[in-house]
C-alpha positions as CSV (number, residue, x, y, z in Angstrom):
1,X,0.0,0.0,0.0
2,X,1.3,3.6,-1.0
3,X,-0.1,6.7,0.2
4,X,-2.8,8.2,-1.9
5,X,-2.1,11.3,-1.2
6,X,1.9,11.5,-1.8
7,X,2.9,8.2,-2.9
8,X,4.9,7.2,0.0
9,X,5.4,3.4,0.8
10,X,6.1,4.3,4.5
11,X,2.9,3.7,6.3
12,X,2.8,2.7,9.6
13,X,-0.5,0.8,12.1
14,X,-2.2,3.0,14.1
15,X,-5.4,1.3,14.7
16,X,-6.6,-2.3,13.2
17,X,-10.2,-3.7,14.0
18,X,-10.0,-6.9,12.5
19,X,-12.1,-7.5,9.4
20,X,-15.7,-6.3,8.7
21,X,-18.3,-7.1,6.3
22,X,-19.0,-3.3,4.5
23,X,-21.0,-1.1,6.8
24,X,-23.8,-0.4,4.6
25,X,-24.7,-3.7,3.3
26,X,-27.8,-4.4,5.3
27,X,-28.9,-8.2,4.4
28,X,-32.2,-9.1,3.6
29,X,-33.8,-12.2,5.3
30,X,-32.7,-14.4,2.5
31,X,-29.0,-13.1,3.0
32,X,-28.7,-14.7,6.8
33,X,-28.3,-18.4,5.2
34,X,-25.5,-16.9,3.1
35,X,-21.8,-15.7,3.6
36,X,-20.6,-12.4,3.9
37,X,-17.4,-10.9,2.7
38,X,-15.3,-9.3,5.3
39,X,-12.4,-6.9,4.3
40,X,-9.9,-6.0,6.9
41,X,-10.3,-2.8,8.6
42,X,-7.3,-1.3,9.4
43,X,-6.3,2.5,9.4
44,X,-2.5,3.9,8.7
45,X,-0.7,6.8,9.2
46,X,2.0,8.3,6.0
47,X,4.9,9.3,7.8
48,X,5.3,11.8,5.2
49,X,1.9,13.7,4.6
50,X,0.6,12.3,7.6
51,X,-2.8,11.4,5.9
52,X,-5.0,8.8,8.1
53,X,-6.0,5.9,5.4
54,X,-7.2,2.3,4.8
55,X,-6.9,0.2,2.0
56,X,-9.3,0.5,-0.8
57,X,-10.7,-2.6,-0.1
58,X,-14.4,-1.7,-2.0
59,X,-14.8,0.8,-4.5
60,X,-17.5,3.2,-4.0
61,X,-20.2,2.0,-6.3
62,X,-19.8,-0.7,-4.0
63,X,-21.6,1.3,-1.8
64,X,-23.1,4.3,-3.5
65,X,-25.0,2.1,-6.2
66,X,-28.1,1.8,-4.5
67,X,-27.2,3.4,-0.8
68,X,-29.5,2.8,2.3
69,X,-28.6,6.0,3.8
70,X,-30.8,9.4,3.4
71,X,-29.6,12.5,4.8
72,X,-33.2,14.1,5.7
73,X,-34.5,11.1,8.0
74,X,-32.1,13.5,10.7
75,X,-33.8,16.9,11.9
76,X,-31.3,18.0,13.4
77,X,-28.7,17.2,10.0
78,X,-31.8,19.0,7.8
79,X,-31.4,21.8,10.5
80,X,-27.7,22.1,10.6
81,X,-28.0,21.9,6.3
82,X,-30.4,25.4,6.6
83,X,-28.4,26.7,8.5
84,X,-25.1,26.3,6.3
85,X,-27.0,27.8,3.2
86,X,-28.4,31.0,5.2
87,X,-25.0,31.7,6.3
88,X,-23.5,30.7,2.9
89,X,-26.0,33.1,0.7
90,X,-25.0,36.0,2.9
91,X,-21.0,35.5,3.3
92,X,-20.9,35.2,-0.9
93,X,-23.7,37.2,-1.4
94,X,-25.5,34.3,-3.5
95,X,-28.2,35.4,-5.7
96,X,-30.4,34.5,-8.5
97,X,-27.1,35.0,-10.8
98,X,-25.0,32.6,-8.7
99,X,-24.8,29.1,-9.1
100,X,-24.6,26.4,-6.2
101,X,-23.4,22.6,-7.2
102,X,-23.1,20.6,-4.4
103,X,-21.3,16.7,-4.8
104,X,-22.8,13.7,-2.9
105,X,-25.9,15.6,-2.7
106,X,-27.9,12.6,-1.3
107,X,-31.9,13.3,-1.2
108,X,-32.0,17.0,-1.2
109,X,-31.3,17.8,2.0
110,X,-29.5,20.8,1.5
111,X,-30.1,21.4,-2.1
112,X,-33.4,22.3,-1.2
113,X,-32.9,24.9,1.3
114,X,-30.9,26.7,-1.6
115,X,-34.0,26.1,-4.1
116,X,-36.2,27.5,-1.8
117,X,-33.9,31.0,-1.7
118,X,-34.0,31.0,-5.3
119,X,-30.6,30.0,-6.2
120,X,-29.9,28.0,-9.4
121,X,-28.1,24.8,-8.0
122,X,-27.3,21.5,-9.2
123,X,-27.0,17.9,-7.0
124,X,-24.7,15.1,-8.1
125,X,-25.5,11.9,-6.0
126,X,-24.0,8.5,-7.5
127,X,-27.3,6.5,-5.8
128,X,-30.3,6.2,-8.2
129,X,-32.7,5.3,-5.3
130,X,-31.5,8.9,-3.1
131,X,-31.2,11.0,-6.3
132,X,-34.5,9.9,-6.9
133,X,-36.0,11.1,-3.8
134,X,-33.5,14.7,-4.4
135,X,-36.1,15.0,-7.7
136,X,-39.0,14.5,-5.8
137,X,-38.1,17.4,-3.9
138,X,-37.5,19.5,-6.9
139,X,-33.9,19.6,-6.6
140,X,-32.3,19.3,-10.1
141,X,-29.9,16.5,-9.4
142,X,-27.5,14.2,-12.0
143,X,-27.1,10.6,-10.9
144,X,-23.3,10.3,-11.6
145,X,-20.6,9.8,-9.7
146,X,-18.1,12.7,-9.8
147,X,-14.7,12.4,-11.6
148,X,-13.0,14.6,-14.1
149,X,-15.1,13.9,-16.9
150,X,-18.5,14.2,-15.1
151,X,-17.2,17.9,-13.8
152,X,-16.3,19.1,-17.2
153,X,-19.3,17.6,-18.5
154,X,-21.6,19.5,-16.0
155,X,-19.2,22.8,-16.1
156,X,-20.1,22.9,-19.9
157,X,-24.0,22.4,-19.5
158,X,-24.5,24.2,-16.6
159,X,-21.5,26.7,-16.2
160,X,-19.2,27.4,-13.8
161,X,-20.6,27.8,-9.9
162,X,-19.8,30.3,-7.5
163,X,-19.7,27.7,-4.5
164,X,-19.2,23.7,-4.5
165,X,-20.3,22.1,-1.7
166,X,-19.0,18.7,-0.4
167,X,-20.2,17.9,2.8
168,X,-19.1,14.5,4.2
169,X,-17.5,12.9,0.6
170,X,-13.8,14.1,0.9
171,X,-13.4,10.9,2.9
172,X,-15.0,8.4,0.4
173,X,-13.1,8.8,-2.7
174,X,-9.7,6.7,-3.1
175,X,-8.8,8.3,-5.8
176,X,-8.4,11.7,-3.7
177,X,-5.7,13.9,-6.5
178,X,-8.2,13.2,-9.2
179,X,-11.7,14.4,-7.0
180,X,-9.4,16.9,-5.8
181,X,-9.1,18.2,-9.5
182,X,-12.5,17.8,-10.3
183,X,-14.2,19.8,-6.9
184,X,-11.9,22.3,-8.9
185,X,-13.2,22.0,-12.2
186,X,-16.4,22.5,-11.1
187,X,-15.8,25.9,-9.5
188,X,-15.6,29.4,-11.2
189,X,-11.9,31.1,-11.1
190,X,-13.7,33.3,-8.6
191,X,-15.7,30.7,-7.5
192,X,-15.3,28.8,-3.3
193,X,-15.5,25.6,-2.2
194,X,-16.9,24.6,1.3
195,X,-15.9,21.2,2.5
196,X,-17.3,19.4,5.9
197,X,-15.3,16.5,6.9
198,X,-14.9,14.3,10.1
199,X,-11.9,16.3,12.4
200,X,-9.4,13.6,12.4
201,X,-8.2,15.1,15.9
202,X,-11.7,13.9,17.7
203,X,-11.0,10.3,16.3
204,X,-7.8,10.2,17.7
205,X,-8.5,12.1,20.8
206,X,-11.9,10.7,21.4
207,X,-11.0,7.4,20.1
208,X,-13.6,7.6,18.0
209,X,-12.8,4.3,16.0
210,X,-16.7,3.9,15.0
211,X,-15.9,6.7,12.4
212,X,-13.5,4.3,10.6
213,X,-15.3,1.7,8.0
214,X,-14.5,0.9,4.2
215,X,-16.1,3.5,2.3
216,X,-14.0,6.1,4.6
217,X,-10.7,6.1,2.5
218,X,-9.2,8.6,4.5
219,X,-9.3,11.2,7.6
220,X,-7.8,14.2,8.1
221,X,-6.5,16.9,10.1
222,X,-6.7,20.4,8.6
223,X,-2.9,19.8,8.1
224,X,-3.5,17.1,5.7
225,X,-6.6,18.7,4.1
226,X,-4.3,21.7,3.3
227,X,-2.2,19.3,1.5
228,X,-4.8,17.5,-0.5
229,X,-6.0,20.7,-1.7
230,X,-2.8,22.0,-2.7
231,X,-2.4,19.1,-5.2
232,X,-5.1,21.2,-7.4
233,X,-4.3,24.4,-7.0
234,X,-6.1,25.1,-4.1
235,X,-5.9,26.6,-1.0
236,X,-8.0,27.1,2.2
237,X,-8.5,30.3,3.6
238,X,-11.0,29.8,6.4
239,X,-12.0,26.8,8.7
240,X,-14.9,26.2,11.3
241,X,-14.6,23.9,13.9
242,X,-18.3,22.1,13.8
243,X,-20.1,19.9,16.7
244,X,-21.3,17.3,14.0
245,X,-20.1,13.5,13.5
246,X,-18.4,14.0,16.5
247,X,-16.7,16.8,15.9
248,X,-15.8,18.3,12.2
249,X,-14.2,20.8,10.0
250,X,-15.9,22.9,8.1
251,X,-12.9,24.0,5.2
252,X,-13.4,27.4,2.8
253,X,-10.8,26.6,-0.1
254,X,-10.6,28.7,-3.3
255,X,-8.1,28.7,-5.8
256,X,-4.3,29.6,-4.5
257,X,-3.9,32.3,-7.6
258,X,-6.4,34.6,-5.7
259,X,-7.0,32.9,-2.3
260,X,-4.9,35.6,-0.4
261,X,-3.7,35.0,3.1
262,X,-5.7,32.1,5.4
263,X,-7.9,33.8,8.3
264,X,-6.4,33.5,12.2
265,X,-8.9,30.4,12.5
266,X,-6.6,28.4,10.2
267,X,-3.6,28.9,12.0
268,X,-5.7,28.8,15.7
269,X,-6.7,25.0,14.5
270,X,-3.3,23.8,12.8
271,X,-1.9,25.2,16.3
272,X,-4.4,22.7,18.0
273,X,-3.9,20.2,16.2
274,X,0.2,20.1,16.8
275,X,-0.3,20.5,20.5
276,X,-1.9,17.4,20.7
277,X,1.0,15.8,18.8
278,X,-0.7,15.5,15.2
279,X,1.8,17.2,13.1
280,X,4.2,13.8,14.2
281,X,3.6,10.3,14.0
282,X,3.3,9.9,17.9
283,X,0.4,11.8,18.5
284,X,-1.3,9.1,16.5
285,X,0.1,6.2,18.6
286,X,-2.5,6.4,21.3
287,X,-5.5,5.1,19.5
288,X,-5.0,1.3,19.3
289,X,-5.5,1.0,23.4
290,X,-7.8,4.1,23.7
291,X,-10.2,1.7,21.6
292,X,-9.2,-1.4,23.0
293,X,-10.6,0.4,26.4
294,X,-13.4,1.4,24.8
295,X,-14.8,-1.7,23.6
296,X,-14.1,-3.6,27.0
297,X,-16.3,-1.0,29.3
298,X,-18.7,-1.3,26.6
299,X,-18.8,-5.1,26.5
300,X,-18.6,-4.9,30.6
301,X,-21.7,-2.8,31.3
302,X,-24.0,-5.2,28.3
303,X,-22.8,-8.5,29.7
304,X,-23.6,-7.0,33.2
305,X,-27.3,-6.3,31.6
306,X,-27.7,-9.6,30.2
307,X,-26.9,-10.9,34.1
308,X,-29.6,-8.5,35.8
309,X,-31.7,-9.9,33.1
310,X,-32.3,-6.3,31.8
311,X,-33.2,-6.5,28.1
312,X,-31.2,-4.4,26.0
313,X,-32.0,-2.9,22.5
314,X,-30.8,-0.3,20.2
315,X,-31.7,2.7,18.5
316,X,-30.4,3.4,15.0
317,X,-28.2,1.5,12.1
318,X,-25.7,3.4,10.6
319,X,-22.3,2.9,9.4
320,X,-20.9,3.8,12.3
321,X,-22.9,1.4,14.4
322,X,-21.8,-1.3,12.2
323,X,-18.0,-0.6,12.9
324,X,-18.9,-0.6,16.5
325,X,-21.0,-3.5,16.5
326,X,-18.6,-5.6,15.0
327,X,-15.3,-4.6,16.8
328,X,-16.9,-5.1,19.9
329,X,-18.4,-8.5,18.9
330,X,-22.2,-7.4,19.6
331,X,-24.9,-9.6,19.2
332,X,-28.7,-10.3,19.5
333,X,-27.9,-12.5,22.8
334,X,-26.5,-8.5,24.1
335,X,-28.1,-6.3,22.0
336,X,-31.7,-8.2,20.6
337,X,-32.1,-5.8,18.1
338,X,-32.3,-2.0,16.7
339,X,-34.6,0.7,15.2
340,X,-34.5,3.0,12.5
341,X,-36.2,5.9,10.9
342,X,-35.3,5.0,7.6
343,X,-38.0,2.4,6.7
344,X,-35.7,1.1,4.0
345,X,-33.5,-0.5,6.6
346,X,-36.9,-2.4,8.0
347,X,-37.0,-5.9,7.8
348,X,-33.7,-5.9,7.4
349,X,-30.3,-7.2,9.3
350,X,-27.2,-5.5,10.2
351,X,-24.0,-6.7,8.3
352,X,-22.0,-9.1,10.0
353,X,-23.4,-9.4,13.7
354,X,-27.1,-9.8,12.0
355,X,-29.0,-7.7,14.6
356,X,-32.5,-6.8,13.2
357,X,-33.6,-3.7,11.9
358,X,-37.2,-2.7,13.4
359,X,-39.2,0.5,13.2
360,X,-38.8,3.0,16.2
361,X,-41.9,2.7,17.5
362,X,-41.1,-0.7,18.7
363,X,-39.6,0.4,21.7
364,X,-43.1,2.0,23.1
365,X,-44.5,-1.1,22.6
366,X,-41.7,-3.5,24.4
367,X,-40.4,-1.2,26.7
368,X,-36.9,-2.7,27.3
369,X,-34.8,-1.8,30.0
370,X,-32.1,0.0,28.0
371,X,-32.0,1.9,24.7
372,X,-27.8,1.9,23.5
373,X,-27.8,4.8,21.1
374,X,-25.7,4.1,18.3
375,X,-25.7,7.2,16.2
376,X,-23.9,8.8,19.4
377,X,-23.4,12.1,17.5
378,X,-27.1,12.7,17.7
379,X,-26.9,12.8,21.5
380,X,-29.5,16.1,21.6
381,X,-31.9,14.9,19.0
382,X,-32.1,11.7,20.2
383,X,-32.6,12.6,24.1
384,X,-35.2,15.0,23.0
385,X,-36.6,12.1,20.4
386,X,-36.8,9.4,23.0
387,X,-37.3,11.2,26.1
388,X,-40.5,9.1,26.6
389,X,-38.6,5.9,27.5
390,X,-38.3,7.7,31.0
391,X,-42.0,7.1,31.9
392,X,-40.8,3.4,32.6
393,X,-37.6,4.4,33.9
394,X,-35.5,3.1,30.7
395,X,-32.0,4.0,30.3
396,X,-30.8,5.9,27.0
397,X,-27.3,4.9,27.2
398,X,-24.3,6.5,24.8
399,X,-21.5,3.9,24.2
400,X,-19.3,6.9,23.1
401,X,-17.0,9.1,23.3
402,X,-17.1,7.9,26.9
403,X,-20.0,5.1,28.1
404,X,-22.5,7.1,30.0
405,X,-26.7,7.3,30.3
406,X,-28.3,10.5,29.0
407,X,-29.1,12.9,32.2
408,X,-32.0,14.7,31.2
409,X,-33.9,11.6,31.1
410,X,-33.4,10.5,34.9
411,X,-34.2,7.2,34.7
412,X,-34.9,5.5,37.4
413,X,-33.2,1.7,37.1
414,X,-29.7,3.4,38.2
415,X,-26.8,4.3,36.0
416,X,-23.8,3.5,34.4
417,X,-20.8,2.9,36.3
């Protein structure tokens, strides 16, 4: 393996979790009488660019084909999608003369906010099934995948656009130099681009390992996102440090011939980030047992459940759940099975530990002991979303970045220890 960013053949283990099945392939009922393929999972550090990566075990229309995953089934991701577009009109002074193209657009989510302020805009979503739902929104959307064909393509037919958004893709692309070039195709000499991306420093921090699966090529720090940039001609001149995933970056990048000189917030975060050691190889060194710690107070508290004869369930099934799920070992016998708001995912079974999928208002009628939260990022939304497991004194419980029991709720049947 060679770094994707640089080339280098000097990568070095910083955490390995085995092998998984991918994290999006839900299985049908049919599936659980057939095997699964697992890939190892097992993230590296260049000891020259210092870019976080994994192999690129699946490609992404592996995964982006037909993708079980729609942005708007989150409130609070809708809200926080709003809010980015009210904030972006005014900073660029977007208008009915601009044009907005955002890649990986998913179902609309965010394109629609834009339509709705009467800015042209474009989507491009690889998935059939979520561009589909983007259209039924009225969000003009392509169902492509982007490369450097697709963005001259789409620069020709629709012009150039004065922002490109690319909220949580910069990580699922393997071939990073070549969607690097065409994030810059797309954009007008004048034009910016706005990129939201997991903050490598939470993951490692944090040990947030449940951010690492297959279709996430690479993670980065600010210090490695300033070098993928570079490699087309691009430069950031802004950052925001965001609450979402876990903790994110929010990178303003426009082209280094007219860019001018980076605000204090770049170099107040590339400071950050080398006090906690992440501008050298050992900062990175501290994630393999911060995990392994992890997954042990987790597996402690559910096999301590399973002994009080508490039954245990779970709310939600992304791809980060999967990770989790599988590291730890998780199975019905601890965990008898989740819910999700995505009725796509019904019916079905996670990948790999084959937990079923049911819809969330299973829990009212059950009433289990515990809920384990599995999109842990959604803390807020879902304390206010399930505050009503309280009236039987059940436990919403978040396994990260630290085990602990949602407060507000005050249940009644004690707490974690």
């Amino acid at each position: 393996m060679n770094c994707r960013l640089c080339d280098s053949d000097r990568l070095i283990s910083v955490l390995d979790l085995g092998a998984t099945p991918p994290c999006e392939k839900i299985l049908s009922f049919d599936d659980l009488d057939l095997p699964e393929t697992n890939y190892p999972l097992h993230l590296r550090l260049c000891e020259e660019c210092l870019l976080l990566q994994i192999p690129a075990l699946i490609t992404p229309e592996d995964t982006f084909t037909e993708y079980a995953y729609f942005s708007s089934y989150s409130d609070s991701w809708v809200r926080h999608a709003k809010d980015f577009v009210d904030e972006a009109i005014q900073r660029l002074q977007l208008g009915p003369h601009s044009r907005v193209v955002e890649v990986a657009s998913n179902d609309g989510y965010l394109l629609q906010h834009v339509v709705a302020a009467g800015v042209p805009c474009l989507g491009i979503e690889p998935s059939e099934n979520v561009s589909a739902a983007a259209r039924a929104r009225n969000v003009p959307t392509v169902s492509s995948f982007l490369d450097e064909e697709i963005a001259a393509k789409v620069r020709n037919e629709h012009g150039p656009a004065d922002l490109v958004v690319a909220n949580n893709v910069y990580a699922h692309i393997p071939d990073l130099r070549g969607f690097t070039r065409s994030l810059r195709r797309l954009m007008a000499d004048d034009g910016w681009l706005s990129i939201e991306v997991h903050h490598a420093l939470n993951l490692v921090q944090l040990a947030q390992f449940d951010t690492i699966y297959h279709e996430h090529f690479q993670y980065y720090t600010l210090f490695s996102a300033i070098c993928a940039l570079a490699t087309a001609g691009l430069a950031v001149v802004d950052v925001e440090l965001l609450p979402t995933h876990g903790g994110s970056l929010r990178i303003w990048a426009r082209s280094a011939e007219i860019a001018g000189p980076p605000s204090q917030r770049v170099a107040k975060v590339l400071s950050v980030e080398e006090a906690a050691g992440l501008h050298s190889v050992d900062g990175y060194l501290q994630l393999q047992a911060k995990t392994e710690a992890t997954r042990q107070d987790l597996l402690r508290f559910l096999l301590q459940c399973r002994a009080d004869g508490k039954r245990v369930v779970g709310y939600g099934a992304p791809g980060k759940g999967n990770t989790l799920l599988n590291y730890c070992g998780i199975r019905s016998d601890l965990l008898e099975y989740t819910v999700d708001r995505n009725p796509y995912k019904h019916g079905h079974f996670t990948p790999g530990v084959r937990i079923p999928i049911h819809e969330p208002e299973r829990i009212a009628r059950d009433r289990p002991d515990v809920v384990l939260a599995l999109p842990w990022n959604l803390e807020a939304e879902l304390t206010e979303q399930l505050g009503y497991i309280a009236d039987w004194g059940c436990q919403l419980v978040f396994p990260l970045p630290t085990l602990h029991v949602a407060p507000s709720l005050s249940p009644s049947c004690g707490g974690v220890v």
